[in-house]
C-alpha positions in Angstrom: 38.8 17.0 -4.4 40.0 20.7 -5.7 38.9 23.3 -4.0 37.7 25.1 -7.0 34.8 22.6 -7.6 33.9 21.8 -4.1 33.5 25.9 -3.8 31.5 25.4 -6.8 29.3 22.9 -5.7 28.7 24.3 -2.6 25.9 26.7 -3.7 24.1 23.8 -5.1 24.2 21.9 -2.0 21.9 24.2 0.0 18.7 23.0 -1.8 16.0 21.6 0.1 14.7 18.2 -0.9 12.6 15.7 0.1 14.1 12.1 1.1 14.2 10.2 -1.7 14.5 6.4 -1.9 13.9 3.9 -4.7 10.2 2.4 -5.1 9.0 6.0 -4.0 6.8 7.4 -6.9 8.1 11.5 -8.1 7.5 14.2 -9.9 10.4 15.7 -11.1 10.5 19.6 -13.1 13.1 19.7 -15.0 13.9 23.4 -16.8 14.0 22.9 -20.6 15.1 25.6 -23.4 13.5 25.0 -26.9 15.4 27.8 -29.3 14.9 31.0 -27.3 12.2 30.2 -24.8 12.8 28.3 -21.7 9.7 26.3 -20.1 9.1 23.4 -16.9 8.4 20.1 -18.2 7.4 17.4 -15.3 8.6 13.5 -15.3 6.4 11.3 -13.0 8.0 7.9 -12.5 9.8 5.4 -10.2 13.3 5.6 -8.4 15.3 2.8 -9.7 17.9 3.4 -8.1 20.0 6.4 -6.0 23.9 7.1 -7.0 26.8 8.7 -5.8 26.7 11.6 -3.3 26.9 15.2 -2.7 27.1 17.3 -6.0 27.4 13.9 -8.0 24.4 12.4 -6.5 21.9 11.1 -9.2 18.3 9.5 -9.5 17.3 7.1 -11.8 13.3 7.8 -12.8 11.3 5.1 -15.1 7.7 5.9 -16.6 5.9 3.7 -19.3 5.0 6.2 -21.8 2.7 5.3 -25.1 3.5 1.1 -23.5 7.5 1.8 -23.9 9.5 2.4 -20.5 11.5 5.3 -20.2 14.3 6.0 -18.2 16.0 9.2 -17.3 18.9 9.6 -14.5 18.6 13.5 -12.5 21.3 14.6 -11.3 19.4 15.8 -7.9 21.7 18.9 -7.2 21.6 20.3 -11.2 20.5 23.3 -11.7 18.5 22.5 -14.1 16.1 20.6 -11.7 13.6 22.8 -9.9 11.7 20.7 -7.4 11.4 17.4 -6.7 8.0 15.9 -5.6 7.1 12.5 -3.4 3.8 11.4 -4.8 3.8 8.4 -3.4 6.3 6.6 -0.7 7.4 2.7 -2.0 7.9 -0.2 0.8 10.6 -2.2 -1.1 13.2 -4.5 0.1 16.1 -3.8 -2.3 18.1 -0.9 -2.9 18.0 -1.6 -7.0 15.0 -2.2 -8.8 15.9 -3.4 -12.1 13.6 -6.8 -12.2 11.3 -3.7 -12.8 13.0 -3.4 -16.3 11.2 -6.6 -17.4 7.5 -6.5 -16.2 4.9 -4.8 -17.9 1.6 -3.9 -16.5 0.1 -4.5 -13.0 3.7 -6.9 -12.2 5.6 -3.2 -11.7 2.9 -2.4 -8.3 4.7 -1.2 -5.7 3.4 -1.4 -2.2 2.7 1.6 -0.6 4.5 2.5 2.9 2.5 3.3 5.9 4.2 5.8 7.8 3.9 5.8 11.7 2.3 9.1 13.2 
């Protein structure tokens, strides 16, 4: 890769995040400008799916909004994402969840993962 952009990326890198895996339930703040004034808008969803790595890594987030589903993909390492938050921690078997795509209702429950103490 050139030097340039890895000494670029580099800054972004350092930011802490939580472990992220699909089926886990997030908040995600992204920063939003509207004409002059910038604000924090949250997106609660499901991972779909995780892509790519360092700098390039990206999360894809669905959320059923007014009974449509919504998808957005993060990149995780922008700067234009704040924080992200684990609501909730998924016990899935499958690295993609796109079956997802085509249930409506109480089909899309994830189990929730007990974590050992």
């Amino acid at each position: 890769m050139n030097p340039i952009v890895e000494n670029l990326g580099k800054q972004y890198l350092d930011k802490e995040l939580p472990e992220l895996n699909p089926g886990d339930t997030v908040k995600v703040f992204v920063r939003i400008v509207e004409g002059n004034k910038e604000r924090t808008q949250a997106f609660e969803g499901t991972i779909l799916k995780k892509r790519g790595s360092g700098i390039g890594k990206t999360i894809t987030v669905r959320k059923i909004f007014q009974g449509v589903g919504v998808e957005r993909v993060f990149p995780v390492y922008s700067p234009r994402v704040e924080k992200i938050t684990v609501v909730r921690r998924g016990d899935v078997k499958r690295a993609k969840l796109y079956y997802l795509r085509e249930r409506s209702g109480k089909a899309t429950r994830i189990r929730e993962k007990i974590e050992k103490k």
